[in-house]
FISE-225499 format. One record per residue (C-alpha): x, y, z. Coordinates in pm, whole numbers, plus 50000, padded with zeros to 5 digits. Each point is the difference from the previous one (the first is absolute). Layout:
! residues N
XYZ
...
//
This chain:
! residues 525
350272387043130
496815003150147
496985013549786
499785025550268
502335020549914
497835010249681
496585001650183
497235023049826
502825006849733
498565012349655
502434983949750
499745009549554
501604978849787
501035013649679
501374977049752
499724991649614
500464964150019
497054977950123
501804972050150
502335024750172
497035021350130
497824968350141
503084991450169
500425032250186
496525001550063
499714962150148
503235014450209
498385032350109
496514982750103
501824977350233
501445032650214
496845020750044
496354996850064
499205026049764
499025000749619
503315000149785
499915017849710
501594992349670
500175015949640
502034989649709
499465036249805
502345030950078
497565025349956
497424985050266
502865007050316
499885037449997
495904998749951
499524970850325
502605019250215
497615031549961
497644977150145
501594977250245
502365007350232
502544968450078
502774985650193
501764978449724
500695006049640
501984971249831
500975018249656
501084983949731
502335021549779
499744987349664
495875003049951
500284992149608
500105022549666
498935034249980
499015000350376
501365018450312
502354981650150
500904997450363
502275027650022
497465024649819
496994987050263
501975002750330
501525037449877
496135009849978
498534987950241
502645017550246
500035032149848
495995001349958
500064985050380
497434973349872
502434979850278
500795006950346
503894995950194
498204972850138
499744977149712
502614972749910
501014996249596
501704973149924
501275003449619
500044967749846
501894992049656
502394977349805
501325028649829
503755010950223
501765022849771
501915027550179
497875024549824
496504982750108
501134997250321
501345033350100
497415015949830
497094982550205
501845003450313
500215041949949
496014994150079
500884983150323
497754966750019
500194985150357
502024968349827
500694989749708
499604959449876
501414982749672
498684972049834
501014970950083
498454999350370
499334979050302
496355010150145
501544996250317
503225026449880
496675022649875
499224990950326
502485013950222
500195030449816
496385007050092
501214994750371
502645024849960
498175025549853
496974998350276
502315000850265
501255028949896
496545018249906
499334988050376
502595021350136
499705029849769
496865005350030
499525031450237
502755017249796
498004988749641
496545011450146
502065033950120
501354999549641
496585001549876
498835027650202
502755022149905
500855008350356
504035002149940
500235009350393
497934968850115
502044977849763
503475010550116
498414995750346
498744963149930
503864992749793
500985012950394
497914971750173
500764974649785
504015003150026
499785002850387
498404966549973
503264991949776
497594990949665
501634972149776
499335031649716
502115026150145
501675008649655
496295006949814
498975017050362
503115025049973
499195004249600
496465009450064
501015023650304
502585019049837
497735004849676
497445014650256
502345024650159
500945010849656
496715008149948
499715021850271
503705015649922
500924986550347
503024993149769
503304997450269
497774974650133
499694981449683
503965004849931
500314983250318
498114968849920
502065002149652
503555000050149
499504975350194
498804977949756
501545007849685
502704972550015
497314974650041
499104975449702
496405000550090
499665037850064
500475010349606
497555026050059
502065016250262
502755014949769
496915012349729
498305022650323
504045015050059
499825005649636
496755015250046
500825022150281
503025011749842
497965011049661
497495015950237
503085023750098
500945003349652
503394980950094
499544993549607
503754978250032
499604982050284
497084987349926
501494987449701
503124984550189
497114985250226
497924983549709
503184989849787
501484978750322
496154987450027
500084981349662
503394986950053
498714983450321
497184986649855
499845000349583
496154991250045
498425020850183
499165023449756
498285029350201
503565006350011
500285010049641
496725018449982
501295023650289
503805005049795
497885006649702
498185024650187
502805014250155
501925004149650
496305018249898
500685027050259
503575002249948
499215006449621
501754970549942
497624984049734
502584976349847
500994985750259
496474996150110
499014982549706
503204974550035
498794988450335
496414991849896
501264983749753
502354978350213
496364993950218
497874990749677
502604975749908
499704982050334
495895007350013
498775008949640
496344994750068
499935031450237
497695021749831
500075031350242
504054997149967
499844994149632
497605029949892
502465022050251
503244986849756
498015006849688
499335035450117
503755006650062
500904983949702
497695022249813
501575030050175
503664988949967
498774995249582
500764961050008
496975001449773
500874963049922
499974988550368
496995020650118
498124985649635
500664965450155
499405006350348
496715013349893
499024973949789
500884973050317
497845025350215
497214996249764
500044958549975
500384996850371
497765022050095
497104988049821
498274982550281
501495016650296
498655031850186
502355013149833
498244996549622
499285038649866
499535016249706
503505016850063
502264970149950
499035001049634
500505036349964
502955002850159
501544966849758
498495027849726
501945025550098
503264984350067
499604983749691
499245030549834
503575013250093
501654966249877
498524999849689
502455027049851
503144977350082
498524966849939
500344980049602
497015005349805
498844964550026
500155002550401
498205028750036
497194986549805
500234967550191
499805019750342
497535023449874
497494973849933
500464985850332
499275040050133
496714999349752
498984967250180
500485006950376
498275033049919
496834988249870
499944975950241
500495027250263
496725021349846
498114967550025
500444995350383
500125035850076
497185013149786
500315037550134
500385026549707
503325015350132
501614962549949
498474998149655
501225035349882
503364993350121
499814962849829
499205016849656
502955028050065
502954977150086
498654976249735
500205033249766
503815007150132
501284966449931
498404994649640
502065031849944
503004989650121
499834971849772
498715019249670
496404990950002
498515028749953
496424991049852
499614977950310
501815028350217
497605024349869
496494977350067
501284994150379
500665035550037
496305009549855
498664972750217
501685016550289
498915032149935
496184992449924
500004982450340
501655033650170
497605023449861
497364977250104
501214994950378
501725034250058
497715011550244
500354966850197
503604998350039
501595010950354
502995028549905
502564967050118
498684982849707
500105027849777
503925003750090
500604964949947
498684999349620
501405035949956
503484985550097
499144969149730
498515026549711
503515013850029
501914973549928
498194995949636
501385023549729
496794998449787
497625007750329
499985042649826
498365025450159
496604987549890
500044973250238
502295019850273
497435021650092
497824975750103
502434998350297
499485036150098
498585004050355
497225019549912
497784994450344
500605019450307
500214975550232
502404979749818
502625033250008
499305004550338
500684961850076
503534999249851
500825034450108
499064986150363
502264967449984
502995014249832
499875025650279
499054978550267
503154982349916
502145024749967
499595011950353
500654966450128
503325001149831
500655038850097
499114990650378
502574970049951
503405021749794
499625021450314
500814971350230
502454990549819
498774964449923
501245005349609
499604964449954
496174999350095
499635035049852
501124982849658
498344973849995
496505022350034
500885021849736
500794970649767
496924983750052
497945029849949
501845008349669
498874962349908
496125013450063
500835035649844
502964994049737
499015033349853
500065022750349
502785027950011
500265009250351
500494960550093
502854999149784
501945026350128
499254987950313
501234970849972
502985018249800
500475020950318
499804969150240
502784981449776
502575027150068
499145005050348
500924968050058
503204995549852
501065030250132
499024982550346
501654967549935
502435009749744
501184959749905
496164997249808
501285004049626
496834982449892
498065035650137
502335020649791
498944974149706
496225000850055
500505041350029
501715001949660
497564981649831
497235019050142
501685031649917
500374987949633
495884994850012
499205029150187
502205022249709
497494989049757
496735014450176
498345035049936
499715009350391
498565036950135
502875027250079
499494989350396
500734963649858
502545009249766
501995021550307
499864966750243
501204976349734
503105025049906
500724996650358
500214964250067
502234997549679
502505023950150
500084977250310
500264967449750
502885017349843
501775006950356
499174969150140
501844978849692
502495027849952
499245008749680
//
């Protein structure tokens, strides 16, 4: 190959190991006139791609203990766009478990490289890869610009000219006329490439197109047939998941993200989605755990936030009452640990509070009360001291914690009231903006959607009336629609059974005796 090819290319070498590094280097130098740059440190790559823009990144995977790894770099520097299309990875590693593997590919290097190597099999790879930048590169640069008409136009020219990358040119095209809801001409491109081993993506956009017209069923028949075709592509699972979601389906939407994390456990997007279904489906044990691996791997990702320890908190904090004594000690320290930790790298007050209040909650749980009792104080002397700092969000989130502890009494509850203006008027404003998104959506008829609003605004407002019988209302509408949905009639009994419980106005009170006569007629009682 002729050192052509890489003329004016900026290569980056990233690895650990010296003698590997000063080999890639010595390789890289002999392609290109230009500098080559090289670190052995993890945390350097995001910082030098801020500042340089380059052709060629050879990344190691494995970058040593306690560091980023490959994986974790490449995933941020796409989704902070420190990187342009136009930039070949090459992920280098000895490491091929399944796991590793699938999990670094769902990131999408350019190619992918295990130790052992040939320079010149390293080298043909390179080839590869810049002839294909070569040709892609008026669709990329389109890409960039977020011109969806000029892109589908250049996918156009370059399959006239019959492009050796018709299958990513069709992929890219279709995605673009889904974007602008040209969607028969997407379901085209999709039919006519569904059957296609290379075209996986082309049964997930008919499974896309079908959930954009609510065909709730056939988009599950669509998905379903998608994973037995191909066990590892696992965008398949995350669209059945999601399709189970709006189906109200939330077991069976749990199973298949669990069938993905066993294929791909180092997912964290995917993982934190399980944990919160696990949560909700009250497998307190598997959303404790899925947690806890949420919290390890995420620690030097994008992905590392204070909530990954206070969501293991919580989850635990539902375990606890079913675990053995000794366990829940055991886990509970672990909880005490990632906690503090957590108020160390995210010194903000509303982090800190919450730290001292789950902290509280577990030492409870596990009859410490003197120690309960000082995190509880310690919490409350930091809330009466940063009250008038907190945004109303936070003030729901450590309301929604205060609960949860039996010894929190009024004393320290009504530090919790929302006693500014402005605050009121904020939450009034958000429950209601979202309650006329979900009103505009029950009269469509898109239950599903209309659901799925009014549950996640109950998450932000657990304590707001008129979202709950809502959402009451919208469950029974929509069985009465479909009338096979017994997991509506399940999620409207157990509403009713909460909503039974609630001093409500007379107007309230008159709506609510309503919907319970149409419960009773809709399940014949």
């Amino acid at each position: 190959m002729e050192n052509t090819d890489y003329d004016d290319m900026r290569f980056l070498i990233v690895d650990n190991l010296k003698p590997s590094q000063d080999i890639l280097k010595q390789f890289a130098m002999r392609l290109t006139s230009k500098q080559v740059d090289s670190t052995h440190y993890a945390q350097d790559v995001i910082t030098i791609c801020q500042q340089k823009s380059y052709d060629v990144i050879l990344l190691g995977y494995d970058l040593g203990e306690d560091q980023k790894n490959g994986q974790q770099i490449l995933e941020e520097l796409r989704v902070n766009n420190f990187i342009n299309r136009h930039c070949i990875i090459i992920l280098i590693t000895a490491e091929i478990s399944q796991a590793m593997v699938l999990a670094a590919l769902e990131h999408k290097p350019d190619n992918y490289l295990c130790k052992p190597y040939s320079l010149n099999e390293l080298n043909n790879r390179l080839l590869s890869c810049i002839r294909k930048k070569k040709s892609m590169a008026a669709i990329y640069h389109a890409l960039e610009q977020g011109k969806p008409t000029l892109v589908i136009e250049r996918c156009d020219d370059a399959l006239a000219q019959s492009t050796p990358y018709k299958a990513e040119c069709l992929g890219i095209k279709s995605r673009q006329l889904f974007q602008l809801e040209k969607y028969d001409q997407a379901q085209a491109i999709y039919l006519s490439y569904k059957d296609n081993k290379s075209c996986q993506w082309a049964n997930i956009g008919l499974g896309r197109i079908a959930l954009q017209k609510e065909q709730l069923d056939h988009a599950e028949a669509i998905f379903k047939q998608a994973i037995l075709i191909n066990p590892y592509y696992l965008a398949s699972y995350d669209w059945l998941a999601l399709t189970y979601q709006k189906k109200l389906q939330f077991l069976f939407a749990e199973e298949i993200l669990e069938q993905a994390l066993s294929l791909s456990p180092r997912s964290l997007p995917r993982l934190k989605r399980y944990a919160q279904l696990c949560l909700q489906n009250e497998h307190f044990d598997k959303a404790t755990y899925a947690y806890e691996q949420t919290y390890i791997l995420a620690h030097n990702s994008i992905h590392h936030s204070p909530d990954n320890a206070i969501s293991f908190a919580k989850a635990l904090i539902e375990y606890v009452p079913i675990l053995p004594a000794l366990d829940a000690k055991k886990m509970s320290t672990k909880a005490f640990k990632y906690l503090k930790q957590m108020s160390r790298d995210f010194n903000r007050a509303e982090f800190r509070i919450q730290s001292h209040l789950l902290t509280a909650c577990l030492l409870e749980q596990t009859n410490e009360a003197r120690l309960a009792q000082e995190a509880l104080d310690n919490g409350a002397k930091l809330l009466t001291r940063e009250r008038d700092n907190l945004s109303s969000d936070s003030l729901l989130k450590i309301t929604e914690v205060m609960k949860k502890i039996p010894s929190a009494n009024n004393k320290y509850s009504e530090l919790l009231i929302i006693n500014k203006e402005s605050d009121a008027n904020d939450y009034n404003d958000k429950a209601q903006a979202a309650l006329e998104k979900s009103i505009s959506l029950y009269h469509s008829k898109k239950f599903s959607a209309a659901i799925e609003e009014l549950t996640k605004a109950l998450n932000s407002f657990p304590e707001h009336l008129g979202i709950k019988l809502n959402l009451l209302q919208v469950y029974l509408m929509a069985y009465e629609e479909s009338e096979v949905e017994n997991t509506l009639l399940m999620s409207a009994k157990i509403l009713l059974k909460e909503l039974s419980t609630i001093d409500c106005s007379e107007d309230e009170k008159l709506r609510l005796r309503k919907l319970q006569r149409k419960y009773q007629a809709l399940a014949g009682i």
